[in-house]
C-alpha positions as CSV (number, residue, x, y, z in Angstrom):
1,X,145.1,104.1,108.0
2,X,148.0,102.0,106.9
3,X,147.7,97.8,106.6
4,X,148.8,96.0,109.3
5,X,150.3,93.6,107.1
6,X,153.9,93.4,108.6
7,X,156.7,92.1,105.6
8,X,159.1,92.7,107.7
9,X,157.7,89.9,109.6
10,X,158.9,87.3,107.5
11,X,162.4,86.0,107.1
12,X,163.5,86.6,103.2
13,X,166.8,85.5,104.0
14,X,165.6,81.9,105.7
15,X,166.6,79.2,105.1
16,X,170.5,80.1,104.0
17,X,171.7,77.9,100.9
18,X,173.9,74.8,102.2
19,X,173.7,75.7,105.5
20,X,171.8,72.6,108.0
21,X,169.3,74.8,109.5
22,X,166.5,74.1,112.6
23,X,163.1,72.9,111.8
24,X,162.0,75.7,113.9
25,X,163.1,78.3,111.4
26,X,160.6,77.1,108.8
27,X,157.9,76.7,111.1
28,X,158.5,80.2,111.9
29,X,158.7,82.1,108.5
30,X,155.4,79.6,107.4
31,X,153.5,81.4,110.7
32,X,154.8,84.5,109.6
33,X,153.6,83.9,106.0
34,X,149.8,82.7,107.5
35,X,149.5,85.6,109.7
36,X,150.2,87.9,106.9
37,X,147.7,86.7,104.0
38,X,145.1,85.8,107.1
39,X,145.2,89.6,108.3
40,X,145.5,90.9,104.2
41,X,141.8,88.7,103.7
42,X,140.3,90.6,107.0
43,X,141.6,93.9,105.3
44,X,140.7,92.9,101.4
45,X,137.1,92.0,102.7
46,X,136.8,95.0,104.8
47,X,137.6,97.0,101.4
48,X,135.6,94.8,99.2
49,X,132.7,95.6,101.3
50,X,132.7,99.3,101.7
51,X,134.9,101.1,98.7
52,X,133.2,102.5,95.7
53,X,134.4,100.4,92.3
54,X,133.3,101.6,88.9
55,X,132.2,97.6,88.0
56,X,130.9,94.9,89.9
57,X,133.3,92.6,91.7
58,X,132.7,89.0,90.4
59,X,135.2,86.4,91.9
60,X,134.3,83.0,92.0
61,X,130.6,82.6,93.8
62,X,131.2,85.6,95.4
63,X,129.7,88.7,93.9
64,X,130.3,92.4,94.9
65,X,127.7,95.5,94.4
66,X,128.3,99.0,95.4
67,X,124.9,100.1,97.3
68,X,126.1,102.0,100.2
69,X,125.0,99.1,102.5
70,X,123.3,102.5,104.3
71,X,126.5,104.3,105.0
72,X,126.3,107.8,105.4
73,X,128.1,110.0,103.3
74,X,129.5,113.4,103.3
75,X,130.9,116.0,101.2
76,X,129.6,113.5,97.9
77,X,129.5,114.9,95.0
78,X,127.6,113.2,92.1
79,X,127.5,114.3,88.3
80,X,125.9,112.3,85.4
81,X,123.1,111.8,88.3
82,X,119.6,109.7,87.2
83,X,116.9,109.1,89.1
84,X,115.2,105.4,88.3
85,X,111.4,105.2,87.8
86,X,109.1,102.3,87.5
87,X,105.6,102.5,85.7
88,X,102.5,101.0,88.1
89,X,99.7,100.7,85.9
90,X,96.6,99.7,89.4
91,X,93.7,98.6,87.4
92,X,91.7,97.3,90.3
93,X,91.8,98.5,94.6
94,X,94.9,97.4,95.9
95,X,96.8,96.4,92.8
96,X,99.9,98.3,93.5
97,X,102.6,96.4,94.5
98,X,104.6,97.4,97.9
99,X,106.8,100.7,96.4
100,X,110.5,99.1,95.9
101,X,113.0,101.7,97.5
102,X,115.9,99.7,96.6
103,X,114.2,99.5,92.5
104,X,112.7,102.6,92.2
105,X,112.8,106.2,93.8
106,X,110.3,107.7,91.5
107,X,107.1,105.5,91.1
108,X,104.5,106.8,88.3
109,X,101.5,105.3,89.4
110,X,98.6,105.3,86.6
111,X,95.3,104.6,88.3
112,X,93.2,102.9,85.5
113,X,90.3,101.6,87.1
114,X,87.3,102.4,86.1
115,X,85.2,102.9,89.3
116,X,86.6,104.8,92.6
117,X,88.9,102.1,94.7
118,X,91.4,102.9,97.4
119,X,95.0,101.7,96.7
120,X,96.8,100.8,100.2
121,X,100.7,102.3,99.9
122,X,103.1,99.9,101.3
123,X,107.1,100.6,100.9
124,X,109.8,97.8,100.9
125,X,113.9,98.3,101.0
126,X,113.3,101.0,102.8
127,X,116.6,102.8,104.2
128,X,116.5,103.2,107.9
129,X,119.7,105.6,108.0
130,X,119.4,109.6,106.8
131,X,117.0,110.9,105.0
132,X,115.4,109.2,101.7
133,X,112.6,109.9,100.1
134,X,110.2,108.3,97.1
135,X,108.3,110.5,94.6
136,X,104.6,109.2,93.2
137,X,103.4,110.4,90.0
138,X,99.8,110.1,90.0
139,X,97.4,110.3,87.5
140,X,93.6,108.6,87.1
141,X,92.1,108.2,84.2
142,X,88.2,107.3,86.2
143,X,89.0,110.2,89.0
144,X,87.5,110.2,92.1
145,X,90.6,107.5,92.7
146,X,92.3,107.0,96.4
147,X,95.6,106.7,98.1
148,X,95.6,105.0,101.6
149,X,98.3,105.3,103.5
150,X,97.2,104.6,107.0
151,X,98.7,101.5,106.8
152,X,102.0,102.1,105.6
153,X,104.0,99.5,106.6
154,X,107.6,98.3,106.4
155,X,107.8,94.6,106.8
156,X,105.3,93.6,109.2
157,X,105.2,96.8,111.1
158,X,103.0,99.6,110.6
159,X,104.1,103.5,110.6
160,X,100.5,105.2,108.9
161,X,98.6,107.3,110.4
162,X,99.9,108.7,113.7
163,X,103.6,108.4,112.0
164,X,103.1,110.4,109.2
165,X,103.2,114.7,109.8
166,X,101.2,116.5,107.5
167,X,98.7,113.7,106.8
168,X,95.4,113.5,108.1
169,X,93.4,111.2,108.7
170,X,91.4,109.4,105.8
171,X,92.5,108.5,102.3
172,X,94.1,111.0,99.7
173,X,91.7,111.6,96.6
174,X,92.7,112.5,93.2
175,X,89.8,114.6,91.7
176,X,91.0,115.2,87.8
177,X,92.9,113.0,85.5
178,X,95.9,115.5,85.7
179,X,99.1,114.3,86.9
180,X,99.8,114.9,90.4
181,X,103.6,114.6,92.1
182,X,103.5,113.0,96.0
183,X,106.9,113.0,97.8
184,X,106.6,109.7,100.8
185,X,109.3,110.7,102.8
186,X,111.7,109.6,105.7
187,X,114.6,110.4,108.1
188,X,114.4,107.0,109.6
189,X,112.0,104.7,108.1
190,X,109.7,105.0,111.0
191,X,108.5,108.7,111.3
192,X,107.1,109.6,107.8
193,X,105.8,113.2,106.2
194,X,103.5,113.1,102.8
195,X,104.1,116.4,101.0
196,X,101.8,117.5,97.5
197,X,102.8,121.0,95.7
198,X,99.2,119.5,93.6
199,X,96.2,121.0,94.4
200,X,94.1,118.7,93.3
201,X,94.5,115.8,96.1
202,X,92.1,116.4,98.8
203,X,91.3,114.6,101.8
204,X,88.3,113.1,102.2
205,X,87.2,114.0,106.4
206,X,85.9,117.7,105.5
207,X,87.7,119.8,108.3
208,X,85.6,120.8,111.7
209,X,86.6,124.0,112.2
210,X,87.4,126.7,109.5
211,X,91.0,126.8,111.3
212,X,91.9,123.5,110.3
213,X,94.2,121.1,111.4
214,X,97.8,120.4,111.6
215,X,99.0,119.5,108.3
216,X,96.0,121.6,106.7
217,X,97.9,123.1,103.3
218,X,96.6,125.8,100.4
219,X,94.9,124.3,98.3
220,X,93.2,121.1,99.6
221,X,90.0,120.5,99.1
222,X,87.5,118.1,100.7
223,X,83.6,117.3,100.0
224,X,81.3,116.4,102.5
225,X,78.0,117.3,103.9
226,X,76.5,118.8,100.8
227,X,79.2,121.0,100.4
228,X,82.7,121.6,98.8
229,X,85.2,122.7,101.1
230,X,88.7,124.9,100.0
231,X,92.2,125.3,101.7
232,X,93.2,129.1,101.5
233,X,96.0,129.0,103.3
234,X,98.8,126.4,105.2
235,X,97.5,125.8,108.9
236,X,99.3,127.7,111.7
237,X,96.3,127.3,114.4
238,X,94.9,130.9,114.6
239,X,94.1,131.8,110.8
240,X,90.9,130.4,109.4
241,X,92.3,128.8,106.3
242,X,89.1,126.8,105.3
243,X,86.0,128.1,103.2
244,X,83.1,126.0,101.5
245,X,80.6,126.5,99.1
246,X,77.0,124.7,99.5
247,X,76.4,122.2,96.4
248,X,73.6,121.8,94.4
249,X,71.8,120.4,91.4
250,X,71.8,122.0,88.4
């Protein structure tokens, strides 16, 4: 797309040396010269706003940052690629802060309290365009510790439960002092999924059947009812994926 800045517009040869020449004339070529800048700001903006620059834009007040503004993008290809991580250290229930998509997209979260409390995972900055996704490291130093994200919410509006695949209902526990990787993720920051390669997060409802439900993965675990229950296999509604073993004292 070319500008629509027309040159051409504007008379270079006006007004002729010596000549007595029309008021009109000027008034003209100043029109001409207004138009021109007037549609060259609409165009600068519209750059300013949506090309990639390898430094921020400072001019004046005005300050320009590269972040996408939640354009899609295809056939990008990145090298010299990071990932940004923030440390969460959640001494007490609740003391991690809402997850800040626009700060960090991996969140290592160190649970430090020293009796069993349930931390509530909220997400701000969200993106609400494509696919995103933020990773939790986890690790307790007091396991059992808990991960609640029933009420994930962005703003004032909440997505848990119902809105997340692959999550049932009740809190996630971490059982060991092991780190353990949790991907929170999105195709439209409302509809969420919760996936854990870890083995050691369980869920704490033990399961009714030895079927299992959706979202039902190897390797879960859950403890109720005197007994210790154990995922063999990812749910598909016919196999029976879920075993226990009856607990007792020693």
């Amino acid at each position: 797309m070319s500008s629509q800045v027309n040159p051409n517009s504007i008379d270079a040869q006006f007004p002729v040396p010596g000549v007595n020449q029309p008021s009109q004339g000027f008034r003209s070529n100043f029109l001409a010269i207004q138009n021109s800048f007037a549609q060259y700001v609409l165009e600068a903006n519209d750059l300013i706003n949506k090309v990639i620059v390898s430094a921020t834009l400072t001019y004046g007040a005005n300050v320009s940052i590269n972040n996408f503004g939640g354009m899609q993008n295809s056939n990008l290809s990145l090298f010299d690629f990071a990932l940004v991580t923030g440390n969460i250290s959640a001494a007490t229930a609740n003391s991690v802060p809402s997850l800040n998509f626009s700060n960090s997209s991996v969140a290592n979260i160190s649970i430090t309290a020293t009796t069993p409390v349930t931390q509530t995972i909220n997400v701000a900055n969200f993106p609400g365009l494509g696919y995103s996704e933020i990773k939790l490291i986890v690790s307790a130093t007091n396991p059992p510790q808990f991960l609640d994200f029933t009420h994930l919410a962005i703003g004032a509006t909440i997505y848990g439960g119902s809105k997340i695949a692959n999550y049932n209902s009740g809190n996630l526990v971490i059982v060991d002092t092991a780190l353990h990787e949790l991907t929170l993720g999105s195709a439209d920051g409302f509809n969420w999924f919760i996936d854990s390669p870890s083995t050691a997060v369980a869920r704490t409802s033990v399961p009714t059947t030895s079927v299992g439900s959706a979202g039902d993965t190897s390797g879960m675990i859950a403890v109720g009812n005197g007994n210790i229950y154990v995922c063999t296999n990812n749910y598909d509604g016919i196999t029976h994926i879920w075993q226990f073993a009856n607990l007792s004292s020693f």
